[in-house]
C-alpha distance (Angstrom), angle and dihedral (degrees) to the residues before:
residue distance angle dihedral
X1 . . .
X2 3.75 . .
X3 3.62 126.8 .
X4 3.81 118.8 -167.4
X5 4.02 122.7 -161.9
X6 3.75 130.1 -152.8
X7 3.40 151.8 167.3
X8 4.06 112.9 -121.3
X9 4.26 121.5 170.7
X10 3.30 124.5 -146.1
X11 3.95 102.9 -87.1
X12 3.96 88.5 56.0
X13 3.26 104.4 -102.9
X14 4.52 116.9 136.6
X15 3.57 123.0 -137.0
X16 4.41 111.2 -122.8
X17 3.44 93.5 -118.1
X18 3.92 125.2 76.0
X19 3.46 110.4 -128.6
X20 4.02 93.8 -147.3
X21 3.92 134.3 -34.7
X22 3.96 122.9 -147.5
X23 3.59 128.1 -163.4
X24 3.73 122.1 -163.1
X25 3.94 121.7 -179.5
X26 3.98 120.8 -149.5
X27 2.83 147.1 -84.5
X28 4.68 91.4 57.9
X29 3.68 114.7 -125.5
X30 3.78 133.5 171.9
X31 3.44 90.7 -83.2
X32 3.86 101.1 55.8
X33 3.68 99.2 38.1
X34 3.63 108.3 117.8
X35 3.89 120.9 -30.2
X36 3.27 135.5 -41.2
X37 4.08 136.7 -119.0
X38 3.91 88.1 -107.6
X39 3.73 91.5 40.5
X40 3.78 92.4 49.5
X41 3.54 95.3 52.9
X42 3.64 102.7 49.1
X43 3.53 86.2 50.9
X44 3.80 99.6 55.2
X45 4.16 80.7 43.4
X46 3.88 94.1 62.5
X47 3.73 99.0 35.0
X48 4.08 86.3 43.7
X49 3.94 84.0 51.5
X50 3.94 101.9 41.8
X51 4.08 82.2 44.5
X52 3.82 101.7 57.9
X53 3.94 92.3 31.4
X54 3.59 90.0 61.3
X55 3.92 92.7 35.9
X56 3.83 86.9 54.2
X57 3.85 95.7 49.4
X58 3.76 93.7 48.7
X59 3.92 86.3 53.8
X60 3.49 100.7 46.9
X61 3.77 90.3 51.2
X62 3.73 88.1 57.6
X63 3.62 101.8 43.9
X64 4.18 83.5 64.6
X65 3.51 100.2 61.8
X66 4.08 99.0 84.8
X67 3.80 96.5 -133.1
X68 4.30 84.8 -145.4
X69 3.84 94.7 62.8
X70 3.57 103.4 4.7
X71 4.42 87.7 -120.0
X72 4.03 113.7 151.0
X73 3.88 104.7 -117.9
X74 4.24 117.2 -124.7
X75 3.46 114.1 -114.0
X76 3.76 117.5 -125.9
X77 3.65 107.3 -173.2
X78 3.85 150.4 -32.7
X79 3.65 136.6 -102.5
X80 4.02 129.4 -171.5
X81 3.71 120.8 -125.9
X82 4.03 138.6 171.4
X83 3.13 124.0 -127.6
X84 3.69 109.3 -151.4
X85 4.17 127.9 -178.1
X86 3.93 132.8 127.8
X87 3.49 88.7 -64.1
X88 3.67 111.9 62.2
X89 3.61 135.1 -67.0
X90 4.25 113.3 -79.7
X91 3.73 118.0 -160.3
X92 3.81 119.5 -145.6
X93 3.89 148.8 -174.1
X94 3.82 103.8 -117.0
X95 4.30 104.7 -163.3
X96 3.57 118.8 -148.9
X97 4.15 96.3 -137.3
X98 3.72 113.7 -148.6
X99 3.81 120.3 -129.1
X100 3.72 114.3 -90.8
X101 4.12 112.3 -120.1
X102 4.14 88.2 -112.5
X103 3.74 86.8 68.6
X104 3.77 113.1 86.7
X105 3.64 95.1 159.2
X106 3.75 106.1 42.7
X107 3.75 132.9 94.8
X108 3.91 114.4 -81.0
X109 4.00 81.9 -119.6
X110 3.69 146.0 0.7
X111 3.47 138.4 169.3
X112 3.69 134.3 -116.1
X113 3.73 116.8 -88.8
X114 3.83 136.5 172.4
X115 3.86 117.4 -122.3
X116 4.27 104.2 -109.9
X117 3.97 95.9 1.5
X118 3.71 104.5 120.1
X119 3.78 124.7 -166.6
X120 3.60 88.9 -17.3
X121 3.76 95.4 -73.1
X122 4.04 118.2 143.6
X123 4.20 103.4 -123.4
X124 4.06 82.5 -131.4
X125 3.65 86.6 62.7
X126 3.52 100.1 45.9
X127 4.05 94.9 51.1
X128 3.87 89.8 38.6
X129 3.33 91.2 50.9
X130 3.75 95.2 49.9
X131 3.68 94.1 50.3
X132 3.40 100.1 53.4
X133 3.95 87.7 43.7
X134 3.91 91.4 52.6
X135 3.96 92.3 48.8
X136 4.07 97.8 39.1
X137 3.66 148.4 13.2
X138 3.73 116.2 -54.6
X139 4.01 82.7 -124.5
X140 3.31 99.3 49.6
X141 3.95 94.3 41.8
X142 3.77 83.8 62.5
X143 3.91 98.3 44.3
X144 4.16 85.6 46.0
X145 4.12 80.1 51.8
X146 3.71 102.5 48.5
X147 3.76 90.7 42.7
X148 3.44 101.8 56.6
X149 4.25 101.5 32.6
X150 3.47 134.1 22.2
X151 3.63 90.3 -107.8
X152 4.13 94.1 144.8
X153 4.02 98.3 148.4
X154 3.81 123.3 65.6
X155 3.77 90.5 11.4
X156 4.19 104.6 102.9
X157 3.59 109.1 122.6
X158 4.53 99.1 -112.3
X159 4.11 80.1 57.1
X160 3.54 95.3 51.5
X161 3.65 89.8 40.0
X162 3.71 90.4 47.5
X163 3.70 97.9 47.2
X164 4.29 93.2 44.0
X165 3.86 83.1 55.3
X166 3.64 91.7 48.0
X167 3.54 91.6 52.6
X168 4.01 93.0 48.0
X169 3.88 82.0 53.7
X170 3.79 92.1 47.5
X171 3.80 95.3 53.2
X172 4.11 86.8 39.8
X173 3.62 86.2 65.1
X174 3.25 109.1 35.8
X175 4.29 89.9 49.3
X176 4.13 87.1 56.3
X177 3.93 96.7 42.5
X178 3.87 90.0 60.2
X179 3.85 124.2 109.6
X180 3.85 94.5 -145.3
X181 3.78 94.3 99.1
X182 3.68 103.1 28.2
X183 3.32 98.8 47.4
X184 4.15 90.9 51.6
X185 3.35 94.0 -133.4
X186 4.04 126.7 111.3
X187 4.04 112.4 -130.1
X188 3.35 95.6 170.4
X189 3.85 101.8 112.3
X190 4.02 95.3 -139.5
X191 3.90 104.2 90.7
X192 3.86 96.2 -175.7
X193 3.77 108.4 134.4
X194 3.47 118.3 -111.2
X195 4.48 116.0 -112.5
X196 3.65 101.8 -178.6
X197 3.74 142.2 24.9
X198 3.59 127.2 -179.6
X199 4.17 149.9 -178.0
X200 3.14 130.8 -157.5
X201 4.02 135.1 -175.2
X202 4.26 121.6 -148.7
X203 3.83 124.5 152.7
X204 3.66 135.6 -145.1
X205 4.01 129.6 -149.9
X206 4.69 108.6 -92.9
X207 3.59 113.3 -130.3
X208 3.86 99.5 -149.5
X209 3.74 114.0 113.3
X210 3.95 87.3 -137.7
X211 3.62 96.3 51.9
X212 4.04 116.3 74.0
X213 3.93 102.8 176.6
X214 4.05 135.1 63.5
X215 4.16 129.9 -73.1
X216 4.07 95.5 -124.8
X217 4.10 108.0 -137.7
X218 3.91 118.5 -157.2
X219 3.62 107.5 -149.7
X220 4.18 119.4 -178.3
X221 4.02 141.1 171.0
X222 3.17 142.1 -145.3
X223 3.70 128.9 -150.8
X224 3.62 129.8 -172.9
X225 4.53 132.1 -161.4
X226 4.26 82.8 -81.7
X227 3.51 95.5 48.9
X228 3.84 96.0 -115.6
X229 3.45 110.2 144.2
X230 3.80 142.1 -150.2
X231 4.18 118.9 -141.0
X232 3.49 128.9 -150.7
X233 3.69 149.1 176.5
X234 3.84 149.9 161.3
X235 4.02 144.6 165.0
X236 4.08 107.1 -104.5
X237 3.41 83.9 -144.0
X238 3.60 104.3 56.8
X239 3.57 100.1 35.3
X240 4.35 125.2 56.2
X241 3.56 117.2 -134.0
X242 3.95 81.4 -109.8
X243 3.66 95.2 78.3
X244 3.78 96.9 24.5
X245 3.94 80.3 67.2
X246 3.40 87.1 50.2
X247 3.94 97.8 48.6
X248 3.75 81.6 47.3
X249 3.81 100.9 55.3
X250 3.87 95.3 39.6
X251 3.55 85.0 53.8
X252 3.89 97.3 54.1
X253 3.76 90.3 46.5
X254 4.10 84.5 54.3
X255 4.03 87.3 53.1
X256 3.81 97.3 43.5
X257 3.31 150.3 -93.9
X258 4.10 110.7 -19.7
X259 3.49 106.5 -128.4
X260 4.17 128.9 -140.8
X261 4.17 105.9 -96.2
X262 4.14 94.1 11.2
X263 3.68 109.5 164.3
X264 3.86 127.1 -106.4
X265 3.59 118.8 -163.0
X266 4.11 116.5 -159.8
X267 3.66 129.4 160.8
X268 3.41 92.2 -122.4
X269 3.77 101.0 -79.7
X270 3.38 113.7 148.0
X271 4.05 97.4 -149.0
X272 3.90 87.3 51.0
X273 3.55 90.0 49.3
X274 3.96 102.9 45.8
X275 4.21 79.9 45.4
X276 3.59 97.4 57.1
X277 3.73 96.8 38.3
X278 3.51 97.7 47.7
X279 4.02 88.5 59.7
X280 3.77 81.4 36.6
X281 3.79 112.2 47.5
X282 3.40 104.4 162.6
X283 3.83 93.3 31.5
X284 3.57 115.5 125.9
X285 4.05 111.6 -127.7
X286 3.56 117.8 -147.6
X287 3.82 118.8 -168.6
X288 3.74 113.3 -128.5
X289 3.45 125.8 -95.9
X290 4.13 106.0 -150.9
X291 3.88 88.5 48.0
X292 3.87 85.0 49.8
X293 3.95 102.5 48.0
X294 3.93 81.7 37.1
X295 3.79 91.5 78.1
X296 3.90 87.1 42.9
X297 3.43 94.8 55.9
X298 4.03 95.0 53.8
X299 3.61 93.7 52.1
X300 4.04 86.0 46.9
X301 3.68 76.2 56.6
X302 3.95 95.9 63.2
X303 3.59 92.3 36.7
X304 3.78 94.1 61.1
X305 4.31 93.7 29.4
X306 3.73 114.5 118.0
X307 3.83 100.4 -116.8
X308 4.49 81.6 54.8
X309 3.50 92.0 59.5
X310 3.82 99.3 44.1
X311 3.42 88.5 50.0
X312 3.89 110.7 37.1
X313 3.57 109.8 70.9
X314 4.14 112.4 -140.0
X315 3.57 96.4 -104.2
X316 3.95 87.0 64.3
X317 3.87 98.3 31.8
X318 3.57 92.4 55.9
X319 3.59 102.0 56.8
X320 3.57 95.9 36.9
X321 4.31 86.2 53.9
X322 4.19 85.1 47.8
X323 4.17 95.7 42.8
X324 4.37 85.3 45.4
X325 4.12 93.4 52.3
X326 3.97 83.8 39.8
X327 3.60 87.0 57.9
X328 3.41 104.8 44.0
X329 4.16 93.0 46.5
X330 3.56 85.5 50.2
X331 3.87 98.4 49.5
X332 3.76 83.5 43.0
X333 3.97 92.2 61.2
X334 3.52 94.8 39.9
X335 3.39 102.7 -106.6
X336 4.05 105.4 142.0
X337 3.78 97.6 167.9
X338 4.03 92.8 56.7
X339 3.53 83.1 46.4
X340 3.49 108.9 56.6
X341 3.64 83.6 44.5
X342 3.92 91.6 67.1
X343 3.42 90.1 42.2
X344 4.04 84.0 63.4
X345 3.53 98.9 48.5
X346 4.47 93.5 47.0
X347 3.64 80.3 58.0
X348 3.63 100.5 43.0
X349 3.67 82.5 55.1
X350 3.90 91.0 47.8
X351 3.70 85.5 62.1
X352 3.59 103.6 53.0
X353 3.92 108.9 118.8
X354 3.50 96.0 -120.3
X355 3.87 94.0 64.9
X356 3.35 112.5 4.1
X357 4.18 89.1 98.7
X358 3.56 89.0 53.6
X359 4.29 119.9 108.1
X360 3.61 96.9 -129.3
X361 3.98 84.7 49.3
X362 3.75 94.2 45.3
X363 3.98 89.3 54.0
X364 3.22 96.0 52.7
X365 3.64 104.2 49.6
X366 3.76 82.5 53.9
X367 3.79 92.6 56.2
X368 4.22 101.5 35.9
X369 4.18 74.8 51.0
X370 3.81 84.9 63.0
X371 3.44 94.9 43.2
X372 3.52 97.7 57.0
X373 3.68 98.9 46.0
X374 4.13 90.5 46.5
X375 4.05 86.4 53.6
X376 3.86 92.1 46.6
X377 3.60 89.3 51.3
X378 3.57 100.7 48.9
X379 4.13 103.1 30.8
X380 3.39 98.5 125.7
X381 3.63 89.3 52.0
X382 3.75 93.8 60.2
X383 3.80 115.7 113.5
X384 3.89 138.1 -171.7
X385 3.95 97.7 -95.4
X386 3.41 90.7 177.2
X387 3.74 96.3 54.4
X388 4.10 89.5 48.6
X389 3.68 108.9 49.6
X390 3.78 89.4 44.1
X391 3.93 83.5 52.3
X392 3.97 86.8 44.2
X393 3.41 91.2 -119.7
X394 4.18 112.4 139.9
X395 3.65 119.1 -85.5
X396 3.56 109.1 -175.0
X397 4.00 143.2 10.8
X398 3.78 97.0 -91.4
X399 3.75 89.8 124.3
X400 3.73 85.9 57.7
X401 3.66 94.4 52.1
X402 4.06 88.9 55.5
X403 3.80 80.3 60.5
X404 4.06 95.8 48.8
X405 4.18 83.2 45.7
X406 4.01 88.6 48.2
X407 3.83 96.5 41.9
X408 3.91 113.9 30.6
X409 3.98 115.1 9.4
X410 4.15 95.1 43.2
X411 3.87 89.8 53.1
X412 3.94 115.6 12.9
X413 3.61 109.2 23.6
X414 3.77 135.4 24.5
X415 3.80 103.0 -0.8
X416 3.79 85.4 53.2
X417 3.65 120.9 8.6
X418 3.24 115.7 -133.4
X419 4.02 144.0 166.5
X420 4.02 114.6 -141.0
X421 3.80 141.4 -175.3
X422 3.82 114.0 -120.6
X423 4.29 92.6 -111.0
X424 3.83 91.5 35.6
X425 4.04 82.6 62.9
X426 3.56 101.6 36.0
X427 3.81 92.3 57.7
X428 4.10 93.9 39.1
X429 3.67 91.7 52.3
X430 4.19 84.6 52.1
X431 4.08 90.6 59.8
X432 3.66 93.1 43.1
X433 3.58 92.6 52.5
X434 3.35 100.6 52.1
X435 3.71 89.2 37.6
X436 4.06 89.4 58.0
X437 3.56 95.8 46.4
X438 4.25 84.5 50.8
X439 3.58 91.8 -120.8
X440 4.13 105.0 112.6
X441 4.09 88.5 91.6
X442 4.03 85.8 60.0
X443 3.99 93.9 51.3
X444 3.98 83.9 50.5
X445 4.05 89.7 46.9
X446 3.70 91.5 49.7
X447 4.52 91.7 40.0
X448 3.81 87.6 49.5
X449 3.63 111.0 14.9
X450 3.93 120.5 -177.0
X451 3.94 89.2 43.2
X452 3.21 111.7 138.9
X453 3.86 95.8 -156.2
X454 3.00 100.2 60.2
């Protein structure tokens, strides 16, 4: 059997060129039923090139007639160009029209462009593209491409790279030139108030050869009464706590309406807690509760470790074990000044002579050191955890964390370890954002809106 494939309009009429022909031979098996990847893809090729050929033709014909007097415009010259979208790349004949004599003020030239097409580059390609980018390796985005479509041109892995970044950059700019947060007032059209706000730190390997440490990320959410939520993300190098404050607020007026006495939830960082209260004032910052008991549980740690109990005898293990629980209810209920006061008798117990040379000893005075500094620091951000998880009210950052997961580790760092440049990150961690929250398709509607692919 032979199957033949063209292009036919509306008034009947074929185009010269075959779009594809199939043969299949008899008897049908698995492996002739249908098309085939290859088969598929050279078809959407030819009918993508016949398609935009024509398109182009069509258009170019039009822009001649001078819409003023209704004169065809001279041609001066020719220019090559690729057309590049999911679907194959389409080389055309761009004319340079000449001005028509009714227009005094116009350029003596110009050549024919399409309103929103930029660089030749499909829209679908760009935001496709991007998504892939922001969820996997720029190499792999472009195998997963070429496998699927026939989308040859524009797909090499620096030009995906390139345009992902560009994109990052594009939604950068875009976020900081908006009014919402310096004008005070919240245009976002959902008005539920905001219940939690959060910030998070994470870090990711630097691919400078002079540079031997991390880039540190800050990644927050925002959660609203209906639980929709509002991601975000930046480099603390590359961005000032200026426009981080900025991001922050124009974020919040996305979410909703920010409440009197909301709660923001910090590990403790002081930089992540002057940022979110100075978008916050009156915000009420709570200090949370897994990065708390986290320190607890390592000095449970060398409490309980082998070398502790060889070396403590029972008449200092035992109230050390009783002074640690102690603590940890009384941290738990929000009682700071009971706390600190077990935190002075573990360490007056530390000291004692008969163990205070010991390793286990040694380590722990180091850590119950911490301790006490972290809760001095952060005292009025204490709050009865008790009281609020039996009232279901959050507790700790965990929703935040979901955010570092979605953000950093699934795409940057341990899922696929990577090194980065401080801008290349900034403006990767703006795509995936946006792509996370399901709102990347809405920055292409408003970039090139009447598309009807997108």
């Amino acid at each position: 059997m032979k199957f033949t494939i063209q292009i036919k309009f509306e008034d009947g009429s074929i185009l010269p060129l075959t779009a594809a022909q199939i043969e299949r031979a008899d008897p049908v098996s698995a492996a002739t039923l249908g098309l085939t990847l290859d088969e598929s893809k050279a078809l959407l090729a030819n009918i993508q090139k016949e398609l935009v050929e024509f398109q182009f033709q069509h258009f170019v014909q039009n822009q001649r007639t001078c819409i003023q007097c209704g004169t065809r415009r001279t041609i001066k010259d020719y220019h090559s160009a690729c057309f590049k979208s999911l679907f194959g790349g389409v080389s055309l004949r761009v004319p340079r029209l000449n001005k028509c004599a009714c227009e005094n003020d116009a350029a003596w030239s110009k050549s024919v462009k399409i309103n929103g097409l930029a660089n030749w580059i499909s829209p679908e390609l760009e935001l496709i593209q991007s998504k892939l980018a922001a969820t996997i390796p720029y190499a792999r985005s472009t195998e997963l491409l070429s496998l699927l479509l026939p989308a040859r041109a524009g797909n090499a892995i620096s030009t995906v790279r390139r345009r992902t970044i560009q994109v990052g950059e594009r939604l950068n700019t875009d976020l900081h030139e908006s009014s919402t947060a310096s004008s005070g007032v919240n245009l976002s059209p959902n008005r539920n108030p905001v219940t939690a706000v959060g910030l998070d730190g994470g870090y990711i390997k630097d691919c400078r050869p002079t540079s031997i440490g991390s880039i540190e990320v800050v990644v927050g959410r925002i959660i609203n009464k209906k639980s929709d939520s509002r991601s975000l993300g930046f480099v603390r190098a590359v961005e000032s706590n200026q426009a981080a404050g900025h991001r922050l607020k124009t974020r919040l007026g996305e979410c909703g309406k920010a409440s009197t006495g909301v709660a923001v939830f910090t590990d403790g960082d002081p930089g992540l807690r002057c940022l979110l209260l100075s978008a916050l004032p009156k915000a009420k910052h709570i200090l949370d509760w897994f990065h708390l008991t986290r320190r607890l549980t390592v000095l449970k740690t060398i409490l309980f470790g082998k070398e502790a109990i060889k070396h403590f005898p029972v008449e200092y293990h035992d109230p050390l074990t009783k002074n640690l629980e102690s603590l940890k209810w009384r941290l738990w209920h929000g009682r700071i000044g009971g706390a600190i006061n077990r935190i002075k008798a573990i360490l007056f117990t530390l000291r004692l002579p008969t163990i205070s040379c010991k390793r286990p000893a040694i380590r722990m005075r180091r850590r119950i050191k911490e301790l006490l500094r972290y809760l001095q620091n952060n005292q009025d951000s204490m709050a009865n955890y008790g009281r609020r998880y039996r009232s279901g009210q959050r507790i700790s950052t965990a929703f935040v964390e979901s955010a570092v997961n979605q953000l950093i580790d699934k795409r940057m760092s341990k899922s696929q370890q990577m090194r980065w440049s401080p801008m290349g990150a900034h403006a990767l961690l703006q795509v995936r954002a946006e792509l996370v929250d399901g709102r990347l398709d809405a920055a292409f509607a408003r970039w090139y809106p009447g598309d009807p692919t997108i």
